[in-house]
py3Dmol code that shows the C-alpha trace and the ligand (Angstrom):
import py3Dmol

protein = """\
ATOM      1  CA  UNK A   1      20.962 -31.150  -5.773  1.00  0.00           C
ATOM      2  CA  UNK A   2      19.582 -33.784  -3.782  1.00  0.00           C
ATOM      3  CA  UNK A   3      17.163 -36.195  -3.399  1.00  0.00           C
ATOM      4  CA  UNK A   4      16.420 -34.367  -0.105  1.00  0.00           C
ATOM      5  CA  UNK A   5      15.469 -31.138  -2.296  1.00  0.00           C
ATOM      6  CA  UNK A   6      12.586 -33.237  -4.048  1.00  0.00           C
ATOM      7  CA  UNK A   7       9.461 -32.319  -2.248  1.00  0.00           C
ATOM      8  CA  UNK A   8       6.085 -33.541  -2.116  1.00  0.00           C
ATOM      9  CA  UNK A   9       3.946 -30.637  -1.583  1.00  0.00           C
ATOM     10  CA  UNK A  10       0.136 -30.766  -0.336  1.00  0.00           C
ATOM     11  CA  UNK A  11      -2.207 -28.669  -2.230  1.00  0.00           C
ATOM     12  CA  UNK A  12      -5.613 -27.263  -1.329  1.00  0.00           C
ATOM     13  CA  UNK A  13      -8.720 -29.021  -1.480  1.00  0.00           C
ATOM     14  CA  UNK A  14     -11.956 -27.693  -1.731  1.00  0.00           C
ATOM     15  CA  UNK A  15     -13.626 -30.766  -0.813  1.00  0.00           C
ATOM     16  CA  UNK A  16     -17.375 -30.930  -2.130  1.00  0.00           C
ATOM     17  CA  UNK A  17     -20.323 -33.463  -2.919  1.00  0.00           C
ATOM     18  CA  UNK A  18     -20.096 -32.229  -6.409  1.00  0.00           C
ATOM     19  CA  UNK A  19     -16.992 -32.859  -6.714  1.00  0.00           C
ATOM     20  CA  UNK A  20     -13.694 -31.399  -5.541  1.00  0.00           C
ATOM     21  CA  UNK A  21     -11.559 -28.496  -6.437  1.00  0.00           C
ATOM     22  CA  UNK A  22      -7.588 -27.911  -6.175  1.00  0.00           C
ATOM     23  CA  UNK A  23      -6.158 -25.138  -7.037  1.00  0.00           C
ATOM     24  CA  UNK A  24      -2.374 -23.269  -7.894  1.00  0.00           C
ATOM     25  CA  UNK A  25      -1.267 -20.251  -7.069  1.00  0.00           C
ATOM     26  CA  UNK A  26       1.906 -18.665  -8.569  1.00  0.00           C
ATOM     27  CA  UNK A  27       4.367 -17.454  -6.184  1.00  0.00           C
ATOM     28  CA  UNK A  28       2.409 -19.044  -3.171  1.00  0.00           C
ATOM     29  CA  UNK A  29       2.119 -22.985  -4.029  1.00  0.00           C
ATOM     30  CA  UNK A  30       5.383 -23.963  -6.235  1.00  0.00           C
ATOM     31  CA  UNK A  31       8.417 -22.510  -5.766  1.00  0.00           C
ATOM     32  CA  UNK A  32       9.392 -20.854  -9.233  1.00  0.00           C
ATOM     33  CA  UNK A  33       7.706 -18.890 -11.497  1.00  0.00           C
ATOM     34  CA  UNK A  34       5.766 -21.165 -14.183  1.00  0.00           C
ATOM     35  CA  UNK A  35       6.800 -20.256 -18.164  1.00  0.00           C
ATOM     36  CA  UNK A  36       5.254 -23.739 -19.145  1.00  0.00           C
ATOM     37  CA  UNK A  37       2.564 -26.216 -18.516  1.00  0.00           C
ATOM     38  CA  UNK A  38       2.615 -29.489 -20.422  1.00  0.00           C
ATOM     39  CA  UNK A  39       1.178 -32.562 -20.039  1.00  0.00           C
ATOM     40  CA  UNK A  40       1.370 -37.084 -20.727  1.00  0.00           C
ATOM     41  CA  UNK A  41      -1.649 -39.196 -21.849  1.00  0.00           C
ATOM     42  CA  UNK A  42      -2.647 -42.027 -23.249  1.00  0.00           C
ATOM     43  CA  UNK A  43       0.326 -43.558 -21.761  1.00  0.00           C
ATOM     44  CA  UNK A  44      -0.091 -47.157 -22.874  1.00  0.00           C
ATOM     45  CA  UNK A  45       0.648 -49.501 -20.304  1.00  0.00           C
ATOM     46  CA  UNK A  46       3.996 -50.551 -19.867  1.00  0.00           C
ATOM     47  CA  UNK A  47       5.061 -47.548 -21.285  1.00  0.00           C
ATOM     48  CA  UNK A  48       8.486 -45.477 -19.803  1.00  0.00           C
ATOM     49  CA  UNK A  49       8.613 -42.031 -19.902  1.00  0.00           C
ATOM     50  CA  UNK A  50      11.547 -39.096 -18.590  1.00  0.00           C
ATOM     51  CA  UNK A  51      14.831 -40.954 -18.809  1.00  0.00           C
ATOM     52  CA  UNK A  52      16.792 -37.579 -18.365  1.00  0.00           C
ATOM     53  CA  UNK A  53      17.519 -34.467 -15.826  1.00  0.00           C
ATOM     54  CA  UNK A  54      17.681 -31.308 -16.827  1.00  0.00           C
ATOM     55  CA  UNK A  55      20.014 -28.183 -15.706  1.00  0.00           C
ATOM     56  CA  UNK A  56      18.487 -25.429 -15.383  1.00  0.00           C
ATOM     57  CA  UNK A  57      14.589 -26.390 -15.095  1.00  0.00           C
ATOM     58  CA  UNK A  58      12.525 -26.367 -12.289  1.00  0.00           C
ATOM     59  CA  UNK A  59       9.385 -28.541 -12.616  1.00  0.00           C
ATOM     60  CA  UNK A  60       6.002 -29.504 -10.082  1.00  0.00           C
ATOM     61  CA  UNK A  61       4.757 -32.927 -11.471  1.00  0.00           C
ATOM     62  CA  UNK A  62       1.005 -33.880 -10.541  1.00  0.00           C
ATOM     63  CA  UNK A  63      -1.201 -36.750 -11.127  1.00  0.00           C
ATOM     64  CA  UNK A  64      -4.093 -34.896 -12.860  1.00  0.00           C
ATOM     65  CA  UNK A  65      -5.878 -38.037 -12.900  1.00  0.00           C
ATOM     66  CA  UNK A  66      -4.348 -42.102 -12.124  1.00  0.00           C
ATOM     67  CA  UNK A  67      -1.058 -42.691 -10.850  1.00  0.00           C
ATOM     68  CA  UNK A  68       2.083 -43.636 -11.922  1.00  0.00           C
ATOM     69  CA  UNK A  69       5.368 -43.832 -10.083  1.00  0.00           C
ATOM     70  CA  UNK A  70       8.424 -41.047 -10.756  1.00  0.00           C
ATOM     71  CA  UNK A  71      12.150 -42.459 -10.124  1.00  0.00           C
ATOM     72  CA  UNK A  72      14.475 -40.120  -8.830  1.00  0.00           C
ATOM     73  CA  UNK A  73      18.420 -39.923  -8.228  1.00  0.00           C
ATOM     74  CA  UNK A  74      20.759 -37.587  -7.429  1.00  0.00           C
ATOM     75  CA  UNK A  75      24.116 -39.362  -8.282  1.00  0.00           C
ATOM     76  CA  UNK A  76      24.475 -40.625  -4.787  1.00  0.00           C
ATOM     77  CA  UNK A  77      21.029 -42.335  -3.977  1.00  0.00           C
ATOM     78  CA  UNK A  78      17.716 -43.369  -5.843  1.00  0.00           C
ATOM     79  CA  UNK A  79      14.033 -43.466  -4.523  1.00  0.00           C
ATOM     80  CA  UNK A  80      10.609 -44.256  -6.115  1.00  0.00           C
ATOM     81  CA  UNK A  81       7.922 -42.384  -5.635  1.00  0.00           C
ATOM     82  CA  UNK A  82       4.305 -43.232  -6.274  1.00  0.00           C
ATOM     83  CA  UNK A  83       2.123 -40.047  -7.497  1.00  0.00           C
ATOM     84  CA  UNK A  84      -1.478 -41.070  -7.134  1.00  0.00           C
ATOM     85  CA  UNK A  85      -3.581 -37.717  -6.161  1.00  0.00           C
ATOM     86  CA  UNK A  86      -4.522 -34.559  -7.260  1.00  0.00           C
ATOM     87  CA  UNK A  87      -4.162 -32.452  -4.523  1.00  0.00           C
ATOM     88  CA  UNK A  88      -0.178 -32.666  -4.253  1.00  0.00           C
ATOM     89  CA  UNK A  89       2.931 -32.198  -6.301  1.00  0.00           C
ATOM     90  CA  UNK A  90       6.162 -33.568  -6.336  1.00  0.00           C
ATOM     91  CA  UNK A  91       8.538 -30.708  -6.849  1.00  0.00           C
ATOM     92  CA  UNK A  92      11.980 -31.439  -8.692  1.00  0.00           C
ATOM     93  CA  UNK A  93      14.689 -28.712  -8.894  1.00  0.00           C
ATOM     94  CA  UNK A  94      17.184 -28.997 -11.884  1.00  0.00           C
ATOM     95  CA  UNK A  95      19.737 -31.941 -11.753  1.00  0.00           C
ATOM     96  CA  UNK A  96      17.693 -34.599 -10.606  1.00  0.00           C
ATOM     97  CA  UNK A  97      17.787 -37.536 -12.763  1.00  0.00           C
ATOM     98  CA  UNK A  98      14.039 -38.682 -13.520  1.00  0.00           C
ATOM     99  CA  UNK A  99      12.223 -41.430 -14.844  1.00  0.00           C
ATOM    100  CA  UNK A 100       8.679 -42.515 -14.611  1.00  0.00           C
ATOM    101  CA  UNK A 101       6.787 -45.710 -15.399  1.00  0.00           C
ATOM    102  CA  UNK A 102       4.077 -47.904 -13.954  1.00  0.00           C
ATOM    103  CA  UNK A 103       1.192 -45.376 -15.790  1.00  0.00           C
ATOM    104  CA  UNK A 104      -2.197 -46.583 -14.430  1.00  0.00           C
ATOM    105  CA  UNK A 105      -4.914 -46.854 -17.212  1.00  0.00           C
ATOM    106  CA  UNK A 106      -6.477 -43.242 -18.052  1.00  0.00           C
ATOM    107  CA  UNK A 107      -3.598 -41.494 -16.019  1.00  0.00           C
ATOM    108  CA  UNK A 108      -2.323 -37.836 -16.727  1.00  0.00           C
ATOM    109  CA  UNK A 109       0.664 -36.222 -15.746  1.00  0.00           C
ATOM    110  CA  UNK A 110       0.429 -32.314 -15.221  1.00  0.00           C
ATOM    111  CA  UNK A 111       4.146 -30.976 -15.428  1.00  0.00           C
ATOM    112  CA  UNK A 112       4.195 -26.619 -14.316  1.00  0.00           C
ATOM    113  CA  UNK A 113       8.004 -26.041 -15.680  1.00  0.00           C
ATOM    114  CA  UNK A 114       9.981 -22.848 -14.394  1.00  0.00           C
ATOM    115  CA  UNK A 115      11.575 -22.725 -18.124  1.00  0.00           C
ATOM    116  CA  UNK A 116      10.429 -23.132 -21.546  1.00  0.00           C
ATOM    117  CA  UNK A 117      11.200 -26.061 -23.504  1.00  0.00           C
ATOM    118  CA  UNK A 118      14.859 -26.444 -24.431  1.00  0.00           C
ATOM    119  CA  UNK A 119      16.566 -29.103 -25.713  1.00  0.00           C
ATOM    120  CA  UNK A 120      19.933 -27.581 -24.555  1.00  0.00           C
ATOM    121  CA  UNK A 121      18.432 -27.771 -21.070  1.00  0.00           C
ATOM    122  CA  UNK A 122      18.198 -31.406 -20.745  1.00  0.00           C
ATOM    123  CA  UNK A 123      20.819 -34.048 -20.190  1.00  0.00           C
ATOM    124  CA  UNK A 124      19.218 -37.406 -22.349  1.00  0.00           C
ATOM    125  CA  UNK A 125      22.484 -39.954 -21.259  1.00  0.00           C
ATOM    126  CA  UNK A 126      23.306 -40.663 -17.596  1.00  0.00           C
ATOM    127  CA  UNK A 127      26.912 -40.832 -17.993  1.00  0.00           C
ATOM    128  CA  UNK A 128      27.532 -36.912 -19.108  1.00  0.00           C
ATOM    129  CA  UNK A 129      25.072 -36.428 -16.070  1.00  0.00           C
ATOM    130  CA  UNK A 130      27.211 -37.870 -13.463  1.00  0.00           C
ATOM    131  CA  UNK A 131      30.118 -36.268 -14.986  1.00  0.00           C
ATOM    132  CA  UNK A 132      28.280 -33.213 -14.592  1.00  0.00           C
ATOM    133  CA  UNK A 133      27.662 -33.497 -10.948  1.00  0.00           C
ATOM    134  CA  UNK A 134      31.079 -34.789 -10.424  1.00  0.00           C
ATOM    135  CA  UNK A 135      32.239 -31.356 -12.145  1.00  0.00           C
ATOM    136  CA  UNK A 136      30.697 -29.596  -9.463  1.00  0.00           C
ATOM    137  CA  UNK A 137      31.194 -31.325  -6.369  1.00  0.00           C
TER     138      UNK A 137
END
"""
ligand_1 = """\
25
TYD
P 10.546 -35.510 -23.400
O 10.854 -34.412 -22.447
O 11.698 -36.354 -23.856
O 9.426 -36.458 -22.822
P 9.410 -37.406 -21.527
O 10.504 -36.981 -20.658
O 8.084 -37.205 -20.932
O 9.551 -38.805 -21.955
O 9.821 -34.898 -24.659
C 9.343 -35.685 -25.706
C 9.375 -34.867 -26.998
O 8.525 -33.735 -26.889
C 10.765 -34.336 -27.326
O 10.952 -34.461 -28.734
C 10.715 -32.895 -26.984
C 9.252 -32.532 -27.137
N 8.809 -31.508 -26.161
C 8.516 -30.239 -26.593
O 8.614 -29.913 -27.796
N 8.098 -29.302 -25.685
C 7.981 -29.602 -24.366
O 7.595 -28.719 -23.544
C 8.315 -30.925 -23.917
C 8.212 -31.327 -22.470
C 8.717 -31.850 -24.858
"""
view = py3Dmol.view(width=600, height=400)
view.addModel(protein, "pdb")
view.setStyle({"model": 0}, {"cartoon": {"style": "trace"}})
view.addModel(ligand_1, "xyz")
view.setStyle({"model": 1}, {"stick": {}})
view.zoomTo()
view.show()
């Protein structure tokens, strides 16, 4: 997969005085079906989190609340991406090699995953990663 496959994708917003609403649709906003919702807080700061990819999960990452900045590379190229709203996602298909750091104060990641949690699922060292992608090129 690559990076170009990692999409940020704009949300509705129900813009209002007392405050605004965003909502998620299955089958109509992110493009798997979601088995799992999880989510990071009270991040302290400095604090790294990800530091793996994963094979066959799909996942839809959203700022719930702060910001904090998502790391991404395919084996070939790397780009950092600031999540900072709550009206869009950044969607990651499986194989993507993630990390995330720079938590603001108070932030909260929303992760919708296409899979439920499996340790099997995830590669936790880079180098069996690459190897991985070099299988299958
Ligand atoms: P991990 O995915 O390593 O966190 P992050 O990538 O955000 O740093 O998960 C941390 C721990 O939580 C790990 O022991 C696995 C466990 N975990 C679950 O039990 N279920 C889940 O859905 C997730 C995401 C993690």
């Amino acid at each position: 997969m690559s990076l170009e496959t990692c999409k940020l994708i704009d949300l509705p917003k129900i813009a209002d005085p007392r405050g605004n609403l965003t909502f998620i649709e299955g089958g109509r906003h992110v493009p798997f079906e979601v088995k799992r919702v999880f989510y990071l807080y009270d991040v302290p700061g400095g604090a790294d989190r990800g530091g793996h990819a994963l094979k066959q999960c799909h996942q839809f990452l959203i700022a719930m609340s702060g910001s904090f900045d998502v790391i991404l590379d395919d084996g070939n190229e790397k780009k950092r991406i600031q999540l900072n709203r709550s009206y869009y996602g950044l969607y990651l298909p499986p194989m993507i090699w993630r990390e995330m750091d720079n938590f603001s104060s108070g932030s909260v990641c929303l992760v919708l995953a296409s899979e439920r949690y499996s340790e099997a699922d995830y590669y936790r060292d880079y180098t069996p990663f690459i190897n991985a992608l070099k299988a299958h090129s």
